[in-house]
Backbone as JSON, one array per atom type, in Angstrom:
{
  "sequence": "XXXXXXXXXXXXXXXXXXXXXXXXXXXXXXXXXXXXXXXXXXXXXXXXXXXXXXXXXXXXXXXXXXXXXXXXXXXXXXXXXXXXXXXXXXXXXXXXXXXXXXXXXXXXXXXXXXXXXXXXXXXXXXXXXXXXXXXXXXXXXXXXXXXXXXXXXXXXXXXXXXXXXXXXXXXXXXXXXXXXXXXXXXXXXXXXXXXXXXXXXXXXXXXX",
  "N": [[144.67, 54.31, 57.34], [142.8, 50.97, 57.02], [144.21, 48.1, 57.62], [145.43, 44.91, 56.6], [146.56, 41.77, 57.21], [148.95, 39.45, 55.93], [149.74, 36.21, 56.66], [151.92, 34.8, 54.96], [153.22, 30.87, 54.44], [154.02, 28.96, 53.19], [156.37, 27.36, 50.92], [156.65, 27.23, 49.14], [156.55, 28.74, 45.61], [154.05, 27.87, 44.19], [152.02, 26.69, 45.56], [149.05, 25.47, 46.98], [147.9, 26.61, 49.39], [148.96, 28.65, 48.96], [147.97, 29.91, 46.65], [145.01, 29.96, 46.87], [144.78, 31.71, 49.11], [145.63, 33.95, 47.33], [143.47, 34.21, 45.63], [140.93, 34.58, 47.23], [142.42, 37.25, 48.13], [142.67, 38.53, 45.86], [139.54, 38.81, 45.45], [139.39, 40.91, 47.44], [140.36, 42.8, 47.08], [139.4, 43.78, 45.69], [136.88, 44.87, 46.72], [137.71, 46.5, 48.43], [139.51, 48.9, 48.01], [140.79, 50.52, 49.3], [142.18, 49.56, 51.86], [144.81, 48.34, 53.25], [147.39, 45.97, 52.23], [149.39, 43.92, 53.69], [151.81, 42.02, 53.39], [153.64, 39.36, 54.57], [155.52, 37.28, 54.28], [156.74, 34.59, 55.81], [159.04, 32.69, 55.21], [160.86, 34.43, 54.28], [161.41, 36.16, 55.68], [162.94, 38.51, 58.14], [163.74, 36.45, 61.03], [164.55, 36.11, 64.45], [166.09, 32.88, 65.96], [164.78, 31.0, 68.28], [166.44, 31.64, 70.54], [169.34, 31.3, 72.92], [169.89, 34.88, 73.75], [166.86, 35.93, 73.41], [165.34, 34.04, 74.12], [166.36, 33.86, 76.75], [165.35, 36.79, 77.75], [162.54, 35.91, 77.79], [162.48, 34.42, 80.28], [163.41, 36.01, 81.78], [161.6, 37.91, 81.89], [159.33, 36.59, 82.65], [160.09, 35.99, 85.51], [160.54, 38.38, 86.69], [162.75, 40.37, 86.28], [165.23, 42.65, 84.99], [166.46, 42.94, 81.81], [169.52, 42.32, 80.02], [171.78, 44.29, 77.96], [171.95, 42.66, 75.62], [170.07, 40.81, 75.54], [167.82, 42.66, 75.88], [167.87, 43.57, 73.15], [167.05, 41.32, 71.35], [164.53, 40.93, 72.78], [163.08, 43.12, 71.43], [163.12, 42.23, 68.87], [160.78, 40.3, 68.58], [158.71, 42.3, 69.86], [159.18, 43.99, 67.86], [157.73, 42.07, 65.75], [155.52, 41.2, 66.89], [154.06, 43.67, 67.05], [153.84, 44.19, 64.3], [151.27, 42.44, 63.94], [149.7, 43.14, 66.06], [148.83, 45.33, 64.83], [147.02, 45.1, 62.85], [144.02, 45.57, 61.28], [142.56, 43.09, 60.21], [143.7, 39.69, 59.74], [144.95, 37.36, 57.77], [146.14, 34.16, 57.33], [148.2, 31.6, 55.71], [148.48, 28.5, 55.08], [150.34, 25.36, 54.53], [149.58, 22.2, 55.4], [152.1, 20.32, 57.75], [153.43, 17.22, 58.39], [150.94, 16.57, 60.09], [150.58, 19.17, 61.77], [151.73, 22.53, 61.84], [153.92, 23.94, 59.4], [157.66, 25.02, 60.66], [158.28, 27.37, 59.95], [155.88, 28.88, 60.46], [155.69, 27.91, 63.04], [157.81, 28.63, 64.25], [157.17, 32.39, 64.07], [155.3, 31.98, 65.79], [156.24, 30.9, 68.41], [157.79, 32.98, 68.64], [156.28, 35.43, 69.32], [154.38, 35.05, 71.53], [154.93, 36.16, 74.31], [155.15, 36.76, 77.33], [153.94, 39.7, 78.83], [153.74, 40.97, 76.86], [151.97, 39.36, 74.87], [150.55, 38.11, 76.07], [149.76, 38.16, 80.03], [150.29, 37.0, 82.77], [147.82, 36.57, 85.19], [147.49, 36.24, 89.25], [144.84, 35.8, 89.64], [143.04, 35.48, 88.15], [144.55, 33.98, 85.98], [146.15, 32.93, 82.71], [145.95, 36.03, 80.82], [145.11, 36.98, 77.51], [146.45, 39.79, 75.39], [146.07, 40.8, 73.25], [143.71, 42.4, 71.02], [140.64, 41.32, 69.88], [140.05, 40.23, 66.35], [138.72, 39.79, 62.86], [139.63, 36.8, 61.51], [141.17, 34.69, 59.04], [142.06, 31.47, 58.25], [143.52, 29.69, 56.1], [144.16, 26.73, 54.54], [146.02, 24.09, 53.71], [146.2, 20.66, 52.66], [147.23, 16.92, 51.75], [145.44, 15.41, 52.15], [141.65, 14.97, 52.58], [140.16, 16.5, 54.79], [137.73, 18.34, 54.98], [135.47, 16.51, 54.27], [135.94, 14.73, 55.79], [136.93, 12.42, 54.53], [140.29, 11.5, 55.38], [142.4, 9.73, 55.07], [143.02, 8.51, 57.21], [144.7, 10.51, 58.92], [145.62, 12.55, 60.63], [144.13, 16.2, 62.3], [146.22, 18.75, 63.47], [146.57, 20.56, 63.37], [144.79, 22.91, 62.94], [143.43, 23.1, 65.87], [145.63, 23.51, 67.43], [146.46, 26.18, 66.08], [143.76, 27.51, 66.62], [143.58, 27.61, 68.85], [146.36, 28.96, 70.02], [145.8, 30.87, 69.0], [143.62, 32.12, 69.91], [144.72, 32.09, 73.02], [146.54, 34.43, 72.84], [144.47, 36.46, 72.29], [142.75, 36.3, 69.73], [140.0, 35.3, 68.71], [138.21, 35.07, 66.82], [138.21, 33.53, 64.74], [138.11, 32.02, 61.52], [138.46, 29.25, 59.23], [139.61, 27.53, 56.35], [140.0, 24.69, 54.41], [141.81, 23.42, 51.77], [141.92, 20.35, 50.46], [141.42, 17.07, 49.31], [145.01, 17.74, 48.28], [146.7, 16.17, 46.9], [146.69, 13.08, 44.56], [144.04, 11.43, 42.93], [143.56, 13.34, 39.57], [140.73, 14.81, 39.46], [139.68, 14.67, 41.76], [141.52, 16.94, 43.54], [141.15, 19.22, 41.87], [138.27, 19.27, 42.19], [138.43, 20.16, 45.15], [139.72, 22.36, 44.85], [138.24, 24.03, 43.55], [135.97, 23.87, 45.38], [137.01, 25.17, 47.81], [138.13, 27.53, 46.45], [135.44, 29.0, 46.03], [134.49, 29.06, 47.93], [136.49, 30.66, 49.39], [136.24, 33.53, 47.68], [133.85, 34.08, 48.31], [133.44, 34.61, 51.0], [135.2, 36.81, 51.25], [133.75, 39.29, 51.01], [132.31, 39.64, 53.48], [134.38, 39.97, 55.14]],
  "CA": [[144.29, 53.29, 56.36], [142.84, 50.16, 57.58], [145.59, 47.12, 57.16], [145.37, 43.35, 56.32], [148.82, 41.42, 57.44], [148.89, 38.04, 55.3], [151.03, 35.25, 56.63], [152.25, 33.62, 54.07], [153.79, 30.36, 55.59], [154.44, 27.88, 52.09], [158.11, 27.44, 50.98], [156.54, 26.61, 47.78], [155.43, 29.95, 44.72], [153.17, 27.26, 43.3], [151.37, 26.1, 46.77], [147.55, 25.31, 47.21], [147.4, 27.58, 50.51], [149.04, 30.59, 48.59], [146.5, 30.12, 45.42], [143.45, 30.59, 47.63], [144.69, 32.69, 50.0], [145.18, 34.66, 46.51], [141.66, 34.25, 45.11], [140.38, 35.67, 48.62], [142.89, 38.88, 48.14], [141.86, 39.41, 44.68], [138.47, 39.46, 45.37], [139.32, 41.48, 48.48], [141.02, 44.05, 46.89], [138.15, 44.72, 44.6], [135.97, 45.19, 46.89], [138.22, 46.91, 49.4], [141.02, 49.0, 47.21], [141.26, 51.44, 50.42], [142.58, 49.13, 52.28], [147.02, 48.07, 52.74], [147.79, 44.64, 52.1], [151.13, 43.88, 54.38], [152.02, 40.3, 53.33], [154.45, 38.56, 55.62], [156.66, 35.93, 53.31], [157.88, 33.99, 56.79], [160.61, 32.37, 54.98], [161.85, 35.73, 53.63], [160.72, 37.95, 57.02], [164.16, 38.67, 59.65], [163.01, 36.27, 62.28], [165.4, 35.48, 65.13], [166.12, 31.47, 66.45], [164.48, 31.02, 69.41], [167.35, 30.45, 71.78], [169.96, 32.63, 73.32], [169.16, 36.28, 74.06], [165.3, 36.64, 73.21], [164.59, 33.22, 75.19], [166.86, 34.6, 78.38], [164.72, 37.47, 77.8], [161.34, 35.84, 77.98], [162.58, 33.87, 81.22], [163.94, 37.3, 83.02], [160.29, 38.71, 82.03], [158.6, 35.84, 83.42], [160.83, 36.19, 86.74], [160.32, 40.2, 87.29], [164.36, 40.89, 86.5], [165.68, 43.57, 83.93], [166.92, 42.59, 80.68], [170.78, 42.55, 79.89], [171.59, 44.64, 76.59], [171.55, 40.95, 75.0], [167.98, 40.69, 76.28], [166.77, 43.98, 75.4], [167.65, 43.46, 71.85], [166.56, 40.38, 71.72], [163.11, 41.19, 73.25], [162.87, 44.43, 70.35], [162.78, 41.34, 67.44], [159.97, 39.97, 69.51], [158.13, 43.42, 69.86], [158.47, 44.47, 66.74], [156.41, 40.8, 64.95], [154.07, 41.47, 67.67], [153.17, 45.12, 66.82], [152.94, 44.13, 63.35], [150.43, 41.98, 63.94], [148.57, 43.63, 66.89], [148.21, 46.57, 64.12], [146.42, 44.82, 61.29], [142.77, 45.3, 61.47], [142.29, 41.42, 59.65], [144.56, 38.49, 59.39], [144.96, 36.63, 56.65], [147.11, 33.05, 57.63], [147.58, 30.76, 54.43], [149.6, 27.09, 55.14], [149.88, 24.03, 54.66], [149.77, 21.16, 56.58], [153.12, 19.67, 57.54], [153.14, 15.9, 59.81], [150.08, 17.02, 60.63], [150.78, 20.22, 61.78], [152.19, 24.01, 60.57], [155.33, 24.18, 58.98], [158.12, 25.07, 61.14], [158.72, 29.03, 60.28], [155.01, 29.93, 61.15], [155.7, 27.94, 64.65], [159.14, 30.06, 65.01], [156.68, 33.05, 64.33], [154.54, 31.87, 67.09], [156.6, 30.92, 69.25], [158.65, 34.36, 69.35], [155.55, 36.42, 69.65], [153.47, 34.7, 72.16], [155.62, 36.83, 75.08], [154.65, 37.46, 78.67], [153.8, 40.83, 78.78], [153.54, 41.42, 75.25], [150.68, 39.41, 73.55], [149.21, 37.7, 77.28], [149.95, 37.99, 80.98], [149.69, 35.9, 84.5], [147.38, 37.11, 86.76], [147.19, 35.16, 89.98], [143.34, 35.35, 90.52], [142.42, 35.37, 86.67], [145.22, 33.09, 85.71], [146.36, 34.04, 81.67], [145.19, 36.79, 80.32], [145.08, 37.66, 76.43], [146.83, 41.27, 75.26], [145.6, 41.45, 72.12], [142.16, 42.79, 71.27], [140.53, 40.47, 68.74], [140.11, 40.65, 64.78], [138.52, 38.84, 61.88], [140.92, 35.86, 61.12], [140.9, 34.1, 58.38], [143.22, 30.82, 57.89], [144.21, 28.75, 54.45], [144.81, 25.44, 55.5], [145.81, 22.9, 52.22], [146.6, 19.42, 52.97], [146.85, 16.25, 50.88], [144.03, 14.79, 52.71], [140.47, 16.1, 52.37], [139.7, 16.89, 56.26], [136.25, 18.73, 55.12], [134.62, 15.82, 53.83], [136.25, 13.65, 56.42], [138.14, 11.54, 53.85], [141.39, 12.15, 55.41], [143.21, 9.08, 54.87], [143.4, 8.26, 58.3], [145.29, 11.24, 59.83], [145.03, 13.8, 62.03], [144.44, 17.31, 61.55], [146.69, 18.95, 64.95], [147.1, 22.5, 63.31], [143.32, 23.62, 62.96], [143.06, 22.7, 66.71], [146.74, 24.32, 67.35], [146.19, 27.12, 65.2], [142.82, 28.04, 67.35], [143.82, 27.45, 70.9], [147.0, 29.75, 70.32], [145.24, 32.66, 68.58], [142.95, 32.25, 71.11], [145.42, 32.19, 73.89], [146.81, 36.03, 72.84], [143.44, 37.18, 72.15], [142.04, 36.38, 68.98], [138.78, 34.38, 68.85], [137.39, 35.07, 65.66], [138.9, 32.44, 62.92], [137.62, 31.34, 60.34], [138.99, 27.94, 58.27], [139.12, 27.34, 55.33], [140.45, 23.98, 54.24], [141.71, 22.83, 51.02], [142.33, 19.54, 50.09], [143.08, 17.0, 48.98], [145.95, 18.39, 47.42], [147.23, 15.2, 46.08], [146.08, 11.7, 44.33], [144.05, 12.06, 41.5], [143.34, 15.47, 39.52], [139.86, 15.53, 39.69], [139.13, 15.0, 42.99], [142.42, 18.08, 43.41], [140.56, 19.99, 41.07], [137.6, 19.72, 42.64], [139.15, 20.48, 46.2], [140.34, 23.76, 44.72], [137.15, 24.77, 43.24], [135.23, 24.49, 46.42], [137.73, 26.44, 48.14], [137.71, 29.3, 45.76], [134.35, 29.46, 45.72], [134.06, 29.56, 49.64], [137.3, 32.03, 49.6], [135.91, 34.0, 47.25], [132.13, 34.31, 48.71], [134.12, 35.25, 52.25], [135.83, 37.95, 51.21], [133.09, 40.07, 50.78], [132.19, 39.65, 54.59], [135.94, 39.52, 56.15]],
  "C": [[144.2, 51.93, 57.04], [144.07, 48.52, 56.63], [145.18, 45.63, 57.46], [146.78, 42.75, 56.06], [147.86, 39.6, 56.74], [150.28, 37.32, 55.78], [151.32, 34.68, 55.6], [153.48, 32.38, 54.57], [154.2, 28.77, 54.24], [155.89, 28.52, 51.72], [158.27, 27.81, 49.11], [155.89, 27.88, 46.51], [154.18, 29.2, 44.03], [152.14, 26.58, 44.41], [150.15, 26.27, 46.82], [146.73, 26.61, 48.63], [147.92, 28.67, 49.97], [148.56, 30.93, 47.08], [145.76, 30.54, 46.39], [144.0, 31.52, 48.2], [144.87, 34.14, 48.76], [144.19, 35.03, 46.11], [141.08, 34.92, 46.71], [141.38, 36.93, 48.44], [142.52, 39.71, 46.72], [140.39, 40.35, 44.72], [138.59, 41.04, 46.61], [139.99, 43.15, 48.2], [140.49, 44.91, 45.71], [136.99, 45.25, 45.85], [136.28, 46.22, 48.12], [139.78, 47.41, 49.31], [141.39, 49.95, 48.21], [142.55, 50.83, 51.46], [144.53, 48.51, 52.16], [146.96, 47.09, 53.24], [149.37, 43.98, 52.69], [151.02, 42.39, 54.26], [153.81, 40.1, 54.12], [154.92, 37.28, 55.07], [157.11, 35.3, 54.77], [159.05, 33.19, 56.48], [161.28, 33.14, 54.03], [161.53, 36.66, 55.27], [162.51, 37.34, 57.69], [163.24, 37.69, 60.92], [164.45, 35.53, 63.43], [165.4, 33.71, 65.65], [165.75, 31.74, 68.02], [164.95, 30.64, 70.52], [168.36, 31.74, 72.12], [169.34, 33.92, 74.1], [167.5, 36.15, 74.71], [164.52, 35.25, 74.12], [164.95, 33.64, 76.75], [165.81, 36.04, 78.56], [163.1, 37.41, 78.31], [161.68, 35.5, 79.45], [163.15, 35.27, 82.45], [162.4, 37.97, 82.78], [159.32, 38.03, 83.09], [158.85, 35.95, 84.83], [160.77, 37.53, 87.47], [161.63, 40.68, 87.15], [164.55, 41.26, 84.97], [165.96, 42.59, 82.94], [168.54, 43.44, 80.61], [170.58, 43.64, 78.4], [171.1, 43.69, 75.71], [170.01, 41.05, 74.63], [167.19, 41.16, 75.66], [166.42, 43.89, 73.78], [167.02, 42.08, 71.26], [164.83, 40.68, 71.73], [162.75, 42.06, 72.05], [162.54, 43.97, 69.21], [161.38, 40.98, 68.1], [158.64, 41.05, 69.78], [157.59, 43.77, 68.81], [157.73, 43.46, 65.82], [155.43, 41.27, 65.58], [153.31, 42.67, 67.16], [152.59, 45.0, 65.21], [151.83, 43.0, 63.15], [149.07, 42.51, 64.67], [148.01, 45.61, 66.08], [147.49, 46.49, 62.87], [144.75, 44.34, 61.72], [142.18, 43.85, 61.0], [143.48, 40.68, 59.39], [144.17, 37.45, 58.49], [146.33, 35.2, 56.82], [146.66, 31.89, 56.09], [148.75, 29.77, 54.63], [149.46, 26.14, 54.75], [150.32, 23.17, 55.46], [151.27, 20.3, 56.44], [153.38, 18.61, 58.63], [152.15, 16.42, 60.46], [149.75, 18.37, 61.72], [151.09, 21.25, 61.27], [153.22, 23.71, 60.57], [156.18, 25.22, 60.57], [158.48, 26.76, 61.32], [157.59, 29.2, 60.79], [155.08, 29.06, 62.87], [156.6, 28.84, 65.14], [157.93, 30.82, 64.92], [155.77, 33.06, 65.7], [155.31, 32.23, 68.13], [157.79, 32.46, 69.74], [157.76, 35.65, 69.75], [154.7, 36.15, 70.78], [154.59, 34.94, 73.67], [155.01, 37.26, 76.22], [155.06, 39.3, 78.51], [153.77, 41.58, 77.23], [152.34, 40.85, 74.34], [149.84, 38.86, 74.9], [150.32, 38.54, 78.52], [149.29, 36.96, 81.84], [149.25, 36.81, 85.19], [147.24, 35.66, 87.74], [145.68, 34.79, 90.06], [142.78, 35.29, 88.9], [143.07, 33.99, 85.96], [145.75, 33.97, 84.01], [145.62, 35.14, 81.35], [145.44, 37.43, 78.64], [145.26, 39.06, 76.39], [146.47, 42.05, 74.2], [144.49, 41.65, 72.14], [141.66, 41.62, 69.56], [139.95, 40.77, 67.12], [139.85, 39.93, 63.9], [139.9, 37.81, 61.36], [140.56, 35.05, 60.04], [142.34, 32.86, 57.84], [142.83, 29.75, 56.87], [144.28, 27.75, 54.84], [144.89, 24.37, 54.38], [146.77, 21.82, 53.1], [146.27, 17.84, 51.9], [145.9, 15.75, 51.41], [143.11, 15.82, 52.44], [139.62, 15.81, 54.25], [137.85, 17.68, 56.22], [135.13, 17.75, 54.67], [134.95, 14.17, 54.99], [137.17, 12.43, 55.55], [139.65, 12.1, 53.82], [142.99, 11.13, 55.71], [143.99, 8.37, 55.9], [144.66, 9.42, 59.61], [145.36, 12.58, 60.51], [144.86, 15.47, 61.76], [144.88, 18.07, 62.82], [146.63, 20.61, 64.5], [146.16, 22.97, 63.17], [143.38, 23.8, 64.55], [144.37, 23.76, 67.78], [146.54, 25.91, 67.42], [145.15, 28.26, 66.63], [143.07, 28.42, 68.09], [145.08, 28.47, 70.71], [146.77, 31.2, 70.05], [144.87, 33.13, 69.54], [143.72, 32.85, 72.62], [146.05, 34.14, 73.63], [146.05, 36.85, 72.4], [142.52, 37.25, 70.95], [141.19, 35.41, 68.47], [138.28, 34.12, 67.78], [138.18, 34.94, 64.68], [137.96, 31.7, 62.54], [138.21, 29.99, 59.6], [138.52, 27.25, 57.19], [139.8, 26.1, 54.79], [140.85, 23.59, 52.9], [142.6, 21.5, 50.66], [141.17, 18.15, 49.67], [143.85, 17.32, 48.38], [146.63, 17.4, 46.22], [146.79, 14.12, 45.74], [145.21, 11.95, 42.81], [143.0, 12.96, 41.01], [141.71, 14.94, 39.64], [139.43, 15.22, 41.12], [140.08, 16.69, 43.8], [141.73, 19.32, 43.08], [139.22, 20.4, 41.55], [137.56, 20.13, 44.21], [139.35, 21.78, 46.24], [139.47, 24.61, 44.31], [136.43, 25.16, 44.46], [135.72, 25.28, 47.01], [137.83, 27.65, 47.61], [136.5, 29.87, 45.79], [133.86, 30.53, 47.26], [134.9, 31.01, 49.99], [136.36, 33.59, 48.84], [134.81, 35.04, 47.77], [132.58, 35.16, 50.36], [134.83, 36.77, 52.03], [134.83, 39.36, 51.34], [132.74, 40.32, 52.2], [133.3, 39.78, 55.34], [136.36, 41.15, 56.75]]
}
């Protein structure tokens, strides 16, 4: 059965990036009821702190030297995010923007999966090399600014740019972005923020 892993990466049940990223699974699950929907709550998922063990672990991988028990287990939290990701024929990422970047659990997620020898490697004459094989991506992205029309209130958008360059970096090229905002100020410009986005989510799904 082909599989669709949804990050979900808001803190919030009422959040602008986990509406749409709804309206894209609705439609998606009409038009594609074969399919298994593995959603990924990251501030409900087991994820370890990136320190101790599973970092001594990355640094003995990087080095060519065994893993302690510590290590091993350690490395096995680390393994197993990775596999469920490198086993979901489409990705589905839905956030919002936080200081102009992602919220802090989907960087832990990053940062514990993006593992020498597990999602890239170093070659000397290639330099990195991506481990994953790549997969329709599709990311949520709500922010009180409106970044698609350029009225963004003067500030930066670092996690589209982020976002890319690290997918990219463990192999997955093909994202999509979908932006909604502004999220905040007043309702009808909100309102109409959320329409275009559904419309676009919506109209995507059918292609994803």
């Amino acid at each position: 059965m082909p599989k669709l892993l949804h990050l979900s990466c808001s803190p919030r049940p009422d959040s602008e990036s986990g509406a749409g990223a709804q309206v894209f699974l609705d439609r998606f699950r009409q038009l594609h009821p074969d399919w298994d929907i593995d959603v990924a709550d990251l501030w409900r998922e087991r994820m370890p702190d990136f320190a101790g063990p599973i970092l001594e672990a990355k640094y003995a991988r990087m080095n060519g030297q065994g893993f302690s028990d510590a290590q091993r287990a350690g490395f096995a939290e680390a393994e197993r995010m990775a596999l469920r990701l490198s086993l979901a024929d489409r990705v589905l990422i839905s956030t919002p923007m936080w200081n102009f970047g992602v919220p802090y659990k989907l960087k832990q997620f990053i940062d514990i999966i993006v593992q020498p020898g597990l999602t890239f490697r170093f070659d000397p004459s290639q330099g990195y090399v991506p481990l994953l094989k790549d997969r329709p991506t599709l990311v949520v992205l709500a922010s009180g600014s409106d970044f698609s029309t350029g009225m963004n209130r003067g500030r930066i958008d670092m996690a589209t740019p982020y976002l890319r360059e690290v997918l990219r970096f463990i192999g997955i090229s093909d994202v999509r972005f979908v932006a909604i905002g502004p999220t905040t100020g007043p309702r009808p410009s909100v309102e109409a923020a959320r329409e275009r986005a559904s419309k676009r989510l919506a109209a995507m799904a059918a292609n994803f």
